[in-house]
N, C-alpha and C positions, 0 to 999 in steps of 0.2 A: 304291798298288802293294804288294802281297803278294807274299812269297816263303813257299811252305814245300819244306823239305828231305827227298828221297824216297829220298838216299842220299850220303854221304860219306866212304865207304870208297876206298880206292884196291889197283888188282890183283886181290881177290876181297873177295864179302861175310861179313864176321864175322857167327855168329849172330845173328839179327832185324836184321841192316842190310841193307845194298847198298850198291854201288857209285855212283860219282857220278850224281846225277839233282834236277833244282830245276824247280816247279814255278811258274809266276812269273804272275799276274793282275791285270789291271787294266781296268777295267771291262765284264767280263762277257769278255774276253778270256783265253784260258790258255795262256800258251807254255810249254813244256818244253823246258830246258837240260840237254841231253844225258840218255841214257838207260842208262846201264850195269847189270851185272849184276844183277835182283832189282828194280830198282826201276816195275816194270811194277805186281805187284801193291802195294807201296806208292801208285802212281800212281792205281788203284783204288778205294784208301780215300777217295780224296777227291774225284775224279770219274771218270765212265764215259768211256770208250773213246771215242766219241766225239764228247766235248766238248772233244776237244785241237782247236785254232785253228791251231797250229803248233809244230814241233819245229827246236831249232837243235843240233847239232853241233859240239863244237869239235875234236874229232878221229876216226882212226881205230881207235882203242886201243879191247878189247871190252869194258873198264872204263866205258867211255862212249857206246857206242853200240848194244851186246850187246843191248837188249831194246825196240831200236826194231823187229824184228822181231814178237816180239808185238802191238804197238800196231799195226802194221797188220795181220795177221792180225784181229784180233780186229774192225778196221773193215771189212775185205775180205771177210769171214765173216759182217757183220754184216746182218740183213733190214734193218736200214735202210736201209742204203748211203748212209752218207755221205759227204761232197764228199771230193772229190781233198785227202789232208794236203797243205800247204806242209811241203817238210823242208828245211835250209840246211844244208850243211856244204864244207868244205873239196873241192875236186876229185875224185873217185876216193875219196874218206874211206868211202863207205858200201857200196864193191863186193862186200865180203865177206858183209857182213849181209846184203843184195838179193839173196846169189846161193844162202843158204841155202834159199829156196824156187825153185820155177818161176817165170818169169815172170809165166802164166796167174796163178796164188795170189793173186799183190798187186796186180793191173793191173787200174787205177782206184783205187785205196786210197793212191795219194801223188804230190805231184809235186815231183822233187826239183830244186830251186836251189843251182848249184855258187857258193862266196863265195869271192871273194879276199881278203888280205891290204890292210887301208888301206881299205875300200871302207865305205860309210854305206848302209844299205837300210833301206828303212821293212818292219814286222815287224806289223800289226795297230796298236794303239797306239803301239808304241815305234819313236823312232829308233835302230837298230843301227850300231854303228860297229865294225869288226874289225880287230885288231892283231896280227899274226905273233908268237909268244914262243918261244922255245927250248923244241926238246922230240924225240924220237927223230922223228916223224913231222911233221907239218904240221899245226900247231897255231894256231889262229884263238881268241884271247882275244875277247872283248866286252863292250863296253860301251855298255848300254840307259838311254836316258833318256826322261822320260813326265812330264808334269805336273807338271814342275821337280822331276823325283825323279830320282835315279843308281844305277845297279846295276850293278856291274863283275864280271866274272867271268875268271878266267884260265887255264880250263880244267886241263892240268897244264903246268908251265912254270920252267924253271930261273930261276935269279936273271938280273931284266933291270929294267932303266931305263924300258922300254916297258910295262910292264907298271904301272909307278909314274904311268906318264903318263897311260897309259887309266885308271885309278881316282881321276885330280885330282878330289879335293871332293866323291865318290860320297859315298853316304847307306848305301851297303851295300857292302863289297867281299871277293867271294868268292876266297879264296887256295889255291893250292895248299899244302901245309905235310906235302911226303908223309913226309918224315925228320928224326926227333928232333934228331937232329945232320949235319952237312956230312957226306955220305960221298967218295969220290973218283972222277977218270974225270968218266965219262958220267953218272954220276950225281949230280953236285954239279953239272954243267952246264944238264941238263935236267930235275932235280927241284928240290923247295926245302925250307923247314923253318919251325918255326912263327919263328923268330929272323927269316929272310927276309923271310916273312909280314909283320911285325908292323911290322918296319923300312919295306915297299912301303907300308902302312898308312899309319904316320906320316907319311912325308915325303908322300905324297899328298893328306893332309890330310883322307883318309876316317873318318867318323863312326860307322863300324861295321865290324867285320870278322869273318867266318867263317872258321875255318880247316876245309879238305877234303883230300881226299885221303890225309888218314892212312895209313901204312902197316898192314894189318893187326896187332892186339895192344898197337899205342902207347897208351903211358899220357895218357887225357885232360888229366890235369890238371900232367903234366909240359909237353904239348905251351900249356895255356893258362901256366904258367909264364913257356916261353922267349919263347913270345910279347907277353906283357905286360912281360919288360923292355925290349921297344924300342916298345908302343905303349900309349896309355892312355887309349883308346875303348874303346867298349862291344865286348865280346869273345865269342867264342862257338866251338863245336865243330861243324859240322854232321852232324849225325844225326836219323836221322826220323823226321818230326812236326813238328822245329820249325820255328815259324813265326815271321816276319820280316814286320811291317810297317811301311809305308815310308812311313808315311801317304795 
């Protein structure tokens, strides 16, 4: 299982990034984990349009979903014509983006599957498992497993216990970690910090961790700081290009 990172920005892309986007393979299989901002042509560096298998969604935020529009334009458009995408997201998550073009535009270029909260769907390879996490909108964390390999991801999501539990013993777990420090409100609820991060890490006993969602301008190496004093696996920032294998 291969990960590489197409984007791990959070709200908008800082120059040569984007916004959240993981591109995830295994055996000739390529699923993409959410598509925000910018991360289309990142998506392109490393393969065409389409040889995406399936796209999953973990919400409706345009951080995350913003350039699943392209990806099917550019199949809908394409002489090829390739098969119907699989896209997975949360209920209603993708109305906004689908309604940016005509109907006519995208039709035949995707089929989309509404997921619930709690629910296991096979994805290509991977068993999908989805977990509800605190977050302004309806938020479907996931956690893929494949060839006794774990990859947990949590989309964006406040400090939660659930989120600890979907990443027991992952081999890779993707965190949100959008602010440096606790802010207040709603935003110490449904965001988190690399301190949160690191802690969901540890206790779950994951052997790797990325932190995403960065706020724009956060200091990398502040954010891997807070977070290596509560975990002491192999640590990393997501940003694009890199790459994560998972054996």
């Amino acid at each position: 299982m291969r990960l590489t990172v197409l984007g791990g920005c959070g709200a908008w892309p800082e120059p040569a990034q984007a916004c959240s986007g993981f591109l995830v393979e295994l055996d000739g299989f390529r699923l993409v984990l959410d598509m925000g901002y910018a991360t289309m042509p990142r998506l392109l560096e490393h393969i065409d349009a389409e040889s995406v298998d399936a796209v999953y969604i973990s919400h409706g935020h345009p951080d995350h979903c913003a350039d699943l529009n392209p990806l099917l334009r550019a199949r809908a458009m394409s002489e090829n014509q390739p098969p119907p995408l699989p896209v997975y997201s949360p209920a209603g998550a993708l109305d906004a983006v689908l309604a940016l073009d005509r109907p006519q535009t995208l039709a035949g270029s995707y089929e989309l599957h509404d997921v619930a909260a709690d629910e296991t769907i096979d994805i290509g390879p991977f068993r999908a498992e989805t977990t509800m996490l605190p977050h302004w909108l309806p938020n479907l964390g996931i956690r893929l497993s494949a060839s006794s390999r774990v990859l947990a991801y949590t989309g964006d999501s406040g400090p939660s216990t659930d989120a600890t539990t979907m990443a027991r013993d992952a081999d890779l777990l993707i965190a949100d970690a959008t602010n440096l420090e606790d802010g207040s409100g709603e935003a110490q609820r449904f965001l988190s910090t690399p301190s949160v991060a690191g802690h969901q890490a540890a206790v779950a006993g994951a052997a790797r961790l990325l932190l995403t969602h960065l706020w724009p301008g956060t200091d990398h190496a502040a954010a891997l700081t807070a977070a290596r004093a509560e975990y002491g696996g192999v640590l990393a920032v997501a940003i694009p290009g890199l790459v994560v294998d998972l054996g």
